[in-house]
C-alpha positions in Angstrom: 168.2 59.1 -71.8 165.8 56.9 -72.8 161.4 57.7 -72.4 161.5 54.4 -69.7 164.4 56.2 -67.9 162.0 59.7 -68.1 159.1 58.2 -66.4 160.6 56.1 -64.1 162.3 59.4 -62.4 161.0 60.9 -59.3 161.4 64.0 -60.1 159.9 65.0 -63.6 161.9 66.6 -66.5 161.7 68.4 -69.5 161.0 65.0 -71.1 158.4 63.7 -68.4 156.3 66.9 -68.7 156.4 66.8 -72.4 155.1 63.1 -72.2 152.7 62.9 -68.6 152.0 67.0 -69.1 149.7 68.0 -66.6 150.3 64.5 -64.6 154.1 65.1 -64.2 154.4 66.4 -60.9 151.9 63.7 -59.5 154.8 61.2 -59.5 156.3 60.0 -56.0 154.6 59.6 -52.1 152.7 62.2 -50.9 151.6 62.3 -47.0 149.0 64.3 -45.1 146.0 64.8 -43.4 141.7 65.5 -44.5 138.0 64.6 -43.4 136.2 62.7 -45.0 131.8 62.9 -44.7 129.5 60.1 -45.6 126.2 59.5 -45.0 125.1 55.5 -45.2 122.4 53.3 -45.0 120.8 52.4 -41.1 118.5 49.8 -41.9 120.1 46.6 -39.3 119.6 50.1 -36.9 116.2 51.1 -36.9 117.0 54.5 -38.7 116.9 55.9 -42.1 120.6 56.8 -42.8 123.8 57.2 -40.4 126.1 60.0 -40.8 129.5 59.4 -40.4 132.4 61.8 -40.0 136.2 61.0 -39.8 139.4 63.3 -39.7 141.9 61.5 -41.4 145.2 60.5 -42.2 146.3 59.8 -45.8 149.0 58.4 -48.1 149.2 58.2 -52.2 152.1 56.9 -54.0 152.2 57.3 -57.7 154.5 55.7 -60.1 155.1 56.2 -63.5 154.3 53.6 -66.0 157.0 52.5 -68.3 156.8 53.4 -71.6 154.0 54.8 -73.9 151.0 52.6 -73.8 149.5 52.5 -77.5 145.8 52.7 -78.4 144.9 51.1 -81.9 143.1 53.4 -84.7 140.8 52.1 -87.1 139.5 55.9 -88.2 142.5 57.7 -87.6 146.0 56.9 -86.7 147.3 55.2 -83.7 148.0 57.0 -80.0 150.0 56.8 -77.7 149.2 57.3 -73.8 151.2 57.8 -70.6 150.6 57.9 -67.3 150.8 57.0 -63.5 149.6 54.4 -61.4 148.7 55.2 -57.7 147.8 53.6 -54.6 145.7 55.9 -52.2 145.3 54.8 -48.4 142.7 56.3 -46.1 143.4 56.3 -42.1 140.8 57.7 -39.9 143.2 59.5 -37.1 142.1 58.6 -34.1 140.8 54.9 -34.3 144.2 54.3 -37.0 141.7 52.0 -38.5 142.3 52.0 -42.7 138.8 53.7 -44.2 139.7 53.4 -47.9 142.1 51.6 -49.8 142.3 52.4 -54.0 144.9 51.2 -56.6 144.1 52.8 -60.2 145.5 54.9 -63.1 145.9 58.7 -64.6 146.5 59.0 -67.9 147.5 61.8 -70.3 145.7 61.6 -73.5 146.7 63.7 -76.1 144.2 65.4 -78.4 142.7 63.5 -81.5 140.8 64.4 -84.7 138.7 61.1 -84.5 136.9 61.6 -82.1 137.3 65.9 -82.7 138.7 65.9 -78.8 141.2 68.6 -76.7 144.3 66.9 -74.9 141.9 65.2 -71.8 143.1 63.4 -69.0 141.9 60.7 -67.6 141.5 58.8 -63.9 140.5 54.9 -63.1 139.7 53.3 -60.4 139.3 50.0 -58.2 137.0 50.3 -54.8 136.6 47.3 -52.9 133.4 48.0 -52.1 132.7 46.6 -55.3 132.9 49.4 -57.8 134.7 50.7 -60.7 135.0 54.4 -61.8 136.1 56.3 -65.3 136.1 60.2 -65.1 137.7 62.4 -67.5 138.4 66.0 -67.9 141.0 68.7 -68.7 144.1 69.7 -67.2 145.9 73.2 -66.9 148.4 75.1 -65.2 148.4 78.9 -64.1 150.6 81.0 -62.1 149.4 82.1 -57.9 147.5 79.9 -55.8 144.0 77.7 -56.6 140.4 78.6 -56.5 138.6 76.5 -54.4 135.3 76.9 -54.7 132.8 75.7 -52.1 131.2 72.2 -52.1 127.8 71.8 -50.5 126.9 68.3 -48.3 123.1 68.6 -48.5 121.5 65.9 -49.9 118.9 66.4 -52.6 116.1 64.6 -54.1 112.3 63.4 -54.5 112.8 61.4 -50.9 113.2 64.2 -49.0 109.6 65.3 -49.5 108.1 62.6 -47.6 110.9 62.7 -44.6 110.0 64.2 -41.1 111.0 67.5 -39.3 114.2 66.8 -38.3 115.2 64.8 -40.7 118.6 65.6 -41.3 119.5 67.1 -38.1 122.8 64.8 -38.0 123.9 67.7 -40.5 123.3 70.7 -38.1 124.0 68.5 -34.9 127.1 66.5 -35.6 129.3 65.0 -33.3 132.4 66.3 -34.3 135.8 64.3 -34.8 138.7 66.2 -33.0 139.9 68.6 -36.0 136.9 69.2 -37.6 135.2 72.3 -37.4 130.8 72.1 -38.0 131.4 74.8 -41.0 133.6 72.2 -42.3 130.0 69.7 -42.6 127.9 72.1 -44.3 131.2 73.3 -46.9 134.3 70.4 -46.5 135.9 72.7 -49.1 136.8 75.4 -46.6 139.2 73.1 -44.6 141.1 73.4 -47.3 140.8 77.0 -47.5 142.1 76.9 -44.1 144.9 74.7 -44.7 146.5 77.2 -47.1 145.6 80.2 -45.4 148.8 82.3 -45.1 150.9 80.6 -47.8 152.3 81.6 -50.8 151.8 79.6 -53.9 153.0 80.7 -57.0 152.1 77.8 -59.3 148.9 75.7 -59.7 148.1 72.4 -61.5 144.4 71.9 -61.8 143.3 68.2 -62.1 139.6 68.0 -62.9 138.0 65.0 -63.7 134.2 63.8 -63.8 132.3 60.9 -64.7 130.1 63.0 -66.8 129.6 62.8 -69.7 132.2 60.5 -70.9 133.0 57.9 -67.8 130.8 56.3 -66.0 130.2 54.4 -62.3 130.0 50.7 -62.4 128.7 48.8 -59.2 128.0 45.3 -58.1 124.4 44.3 -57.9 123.9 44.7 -53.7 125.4 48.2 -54.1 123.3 49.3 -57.1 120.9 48.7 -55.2 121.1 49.5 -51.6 123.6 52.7 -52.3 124.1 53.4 -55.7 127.0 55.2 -56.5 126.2 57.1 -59.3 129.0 59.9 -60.1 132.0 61.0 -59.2 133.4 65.0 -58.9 137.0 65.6 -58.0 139.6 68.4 -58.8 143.0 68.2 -57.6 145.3 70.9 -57.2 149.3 70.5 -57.0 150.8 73.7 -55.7 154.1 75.0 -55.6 154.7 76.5 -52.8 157.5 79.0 -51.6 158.5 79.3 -48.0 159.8 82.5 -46.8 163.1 81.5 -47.7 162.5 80.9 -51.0 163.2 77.7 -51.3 159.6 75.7 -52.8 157.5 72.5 -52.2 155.0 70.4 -53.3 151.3 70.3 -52.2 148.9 68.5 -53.4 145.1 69.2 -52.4 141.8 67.5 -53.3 138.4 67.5 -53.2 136.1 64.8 -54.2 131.9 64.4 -54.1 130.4 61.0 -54.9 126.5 61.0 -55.1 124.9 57.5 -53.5 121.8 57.4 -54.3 119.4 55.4 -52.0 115.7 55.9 -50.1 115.4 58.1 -53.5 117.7 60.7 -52.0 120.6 61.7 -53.6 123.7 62.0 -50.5 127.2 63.5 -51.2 129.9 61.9 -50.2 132.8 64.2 -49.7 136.5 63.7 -48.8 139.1 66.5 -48.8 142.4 66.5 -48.0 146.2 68.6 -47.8 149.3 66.6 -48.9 153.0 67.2 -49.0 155.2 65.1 -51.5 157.5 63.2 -49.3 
């Protein structure tokens, strides 16, 4: 079988592993549900910020790429990536209205001498709010279910010292989407806590990428700025998962935090969500 046959199979072999390693079980369509939390600008309102709150709905389809994609050496030798293109689609569930559309790239980079680097891998990105994103980070597999860790929405930062009592009484207040739970603003981590609760999982992929210190944010000018977005935290988890049967699927979860920066306040932006492979 030839390495384009390998990657263009659903389901990943020997051969796909050894080639998209920690990537390998991305590939195929994955459906499912999350929240999503964002706090945005109010000006055209009278107000400081708006926070807005969604339970969602959510696809991702990944595709292998075709063949090994080669990166030129001038210091040392020549390598060769693979990888995955995806498409990610955002739904809020009640209004069915389409919150976030993204078409980018994982990679699988192996490990160099020039520069001294571990095996990384790497995620890009197209928003059509007009921004661009690079993160990179490490990859890894381990047997029993994943640590999720919790993931605070409080904003931070100079501005806050000059802002009223009661400033960010959205957070403590909110009007809640149907689903979401008001432990779920302060720490959107713990929905998926909850989604796994009672599940066995004997496998875990860990996917964790930044855009410190090696990627970067890239922004047109009106959202530089009027909300900069400045970073970008995720970690995904694919999970094997045994039913009581025995028999196993595929899960993937995710959490992501991007920092917008604006009134010199720094405001998380935080979308989780649980996804079967389809």
């Amino acid at each position: 079988m030839s390495i384009f046959s390998l990657l263009r199979a659903a389901a990943p072999s020997a051969g796909a592993h050894a080639v998209l390693g920690p990537l390998a079980e991305l590939a195929g369509d994955w459906s499912g549900s999350g929240f999503n939390l964002i706090a945005v600008p109010n000006k055209q309102n009278g107000s400081a910020f708006r926070l807005i709150l969604n339970t969602t709905n959510e696809l991702i389809t990944f595709s292998p790429i075709g063949g090994p994609v080669p990166d030129r050496g001038s210091v040392q030798g020549d390598i060769n990536l693979f990888g995955l293109t995806y498409l990610q689609r955002v739904f809020d569930a009640q209004t069915k209205e389409q919150i976030h559309i993204e078409p980018g790239t994982w990679l699988n980079v192996p490990q160099t001498s020039d520069p001294e680097a571990p095996a990384t891998i790497v995620r890009q990105s197209t928003i059509p709010h007009g921004d661009v994103l690079l993160a990179q980070g490490l990859g890894s597999v381990y047997e029993g279910g994943p640590s999720i860790k919790p993931v605070s929405s409080k904003p931070t930062g100079p501005g806050l010292q000059q802002a009223g009592l009661g400033y960010l009484d959205p957070y403590l207040n909110s009007d809640l989407p149907p689903g979401m739970k008001q432990i779920y603003v302060d720490d959107m981590s713990q929905a998926l806590v909850d989604a796994i609760n009672g599940q066995k999982i004997v496998k875990t992929t860990v996917l964790n990428v930044a855009t410190a210190p090696n990627g970067g944010v890239l922004n047109i000018p009106f959202v530089t700025t009027n909300a900069n977005a400045v970073s970008v935290e995720a970690i995904f988890w694919i999970e094997t998962v045994e039913r009581p049967d025995k028999t196993q699927f595929l899960q993937l979860q995710y959490t992501q935090k991007v920092i917008l920066n604006f009134l010199d306040i720094d405001w998380p932006h935080i979308s989780v969500a649980t996804l079967i492979k389809v």
